[in-house]
C-alpha positions in Angstrom: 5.5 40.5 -26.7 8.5 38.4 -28.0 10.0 41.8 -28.7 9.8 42.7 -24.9 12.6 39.9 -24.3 16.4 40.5 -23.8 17.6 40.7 -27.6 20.7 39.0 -26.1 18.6 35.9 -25.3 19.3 33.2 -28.1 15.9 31.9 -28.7 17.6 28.1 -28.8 20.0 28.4 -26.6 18.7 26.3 -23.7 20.0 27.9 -21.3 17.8 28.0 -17.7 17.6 31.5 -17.7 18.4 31.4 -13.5 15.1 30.2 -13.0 16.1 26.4 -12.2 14.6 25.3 -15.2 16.4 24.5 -17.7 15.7 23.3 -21.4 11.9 24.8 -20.2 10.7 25.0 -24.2 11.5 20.9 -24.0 8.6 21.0 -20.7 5.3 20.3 -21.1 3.7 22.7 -18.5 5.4 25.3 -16.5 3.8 26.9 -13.3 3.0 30.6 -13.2 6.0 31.7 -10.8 8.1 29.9 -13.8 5.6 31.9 -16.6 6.7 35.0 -14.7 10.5 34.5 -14.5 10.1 34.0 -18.6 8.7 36.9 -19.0 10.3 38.8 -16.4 7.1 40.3 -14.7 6.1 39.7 -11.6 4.4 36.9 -10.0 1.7 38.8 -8.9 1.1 39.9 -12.6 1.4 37.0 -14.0 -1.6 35.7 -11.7 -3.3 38.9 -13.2 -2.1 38.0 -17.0 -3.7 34.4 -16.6 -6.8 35.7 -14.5 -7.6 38.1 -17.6 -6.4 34.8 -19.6 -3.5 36.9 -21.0 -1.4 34.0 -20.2 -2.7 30.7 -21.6 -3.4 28.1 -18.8 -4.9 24.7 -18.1 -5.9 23.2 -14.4 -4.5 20.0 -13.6 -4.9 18.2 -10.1 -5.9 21.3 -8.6 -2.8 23.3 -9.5 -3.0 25.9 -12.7 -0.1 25.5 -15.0 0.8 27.2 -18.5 1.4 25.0 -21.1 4.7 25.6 -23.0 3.3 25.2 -26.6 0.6 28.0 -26.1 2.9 30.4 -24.2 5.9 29.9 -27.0 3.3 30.6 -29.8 1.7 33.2 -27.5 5.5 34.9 -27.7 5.4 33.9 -31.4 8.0 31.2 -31.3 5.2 28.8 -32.9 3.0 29.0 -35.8 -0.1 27.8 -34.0 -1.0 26.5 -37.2 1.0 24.1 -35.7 -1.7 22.0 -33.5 -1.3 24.9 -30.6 -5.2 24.9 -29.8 -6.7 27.6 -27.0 -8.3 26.7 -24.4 -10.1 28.2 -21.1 -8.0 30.6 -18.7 -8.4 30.5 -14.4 -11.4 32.5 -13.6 
């Protein structure tokens, strides 16, 4: 997955990437339109991706977000032997 990412992209750089959010590994939660941008698929398939629970997510206040710390060790930017537990994807 991580190898599916522009090797130009500095993994710390904190660049915003053009998706108006910028430092996002510093975020606690990102929405799946921002998930998408990230990972350069589509919303629609990023919908898909969390439906299938693909794409780690959590629901909050009605809303269904991705947090940052499951989707970076997801991408293998974390050791999730670093407190990065699972939890339930959107059904």
């Amino acid at each position: 997955m991580i190898e599916d990412l522009d090797p130009g992209i500095d993994l710390d750089d904190d660049l915003d990437l053009g998706l108006g959010i910028p430092n996002w590994r510093r975020e606690a939660t990102l929405s799946i339109s921002q998930t998408a941008g990230i990972l350069k698929i589509s919303r629609n398939s990023a919908y898909s991706a969390a439906k299938r629970g693909d794409i780690p997510t959590i629901r909050f206040g009605g809303k269904i977000l991705v947090p940052v710390a499951r989707l970076r060790a997801l991408l293998g930017e974390l050791d999730t032997a670093e407190g990065v537990s699972h939890g339930e994807s959107i059904r």
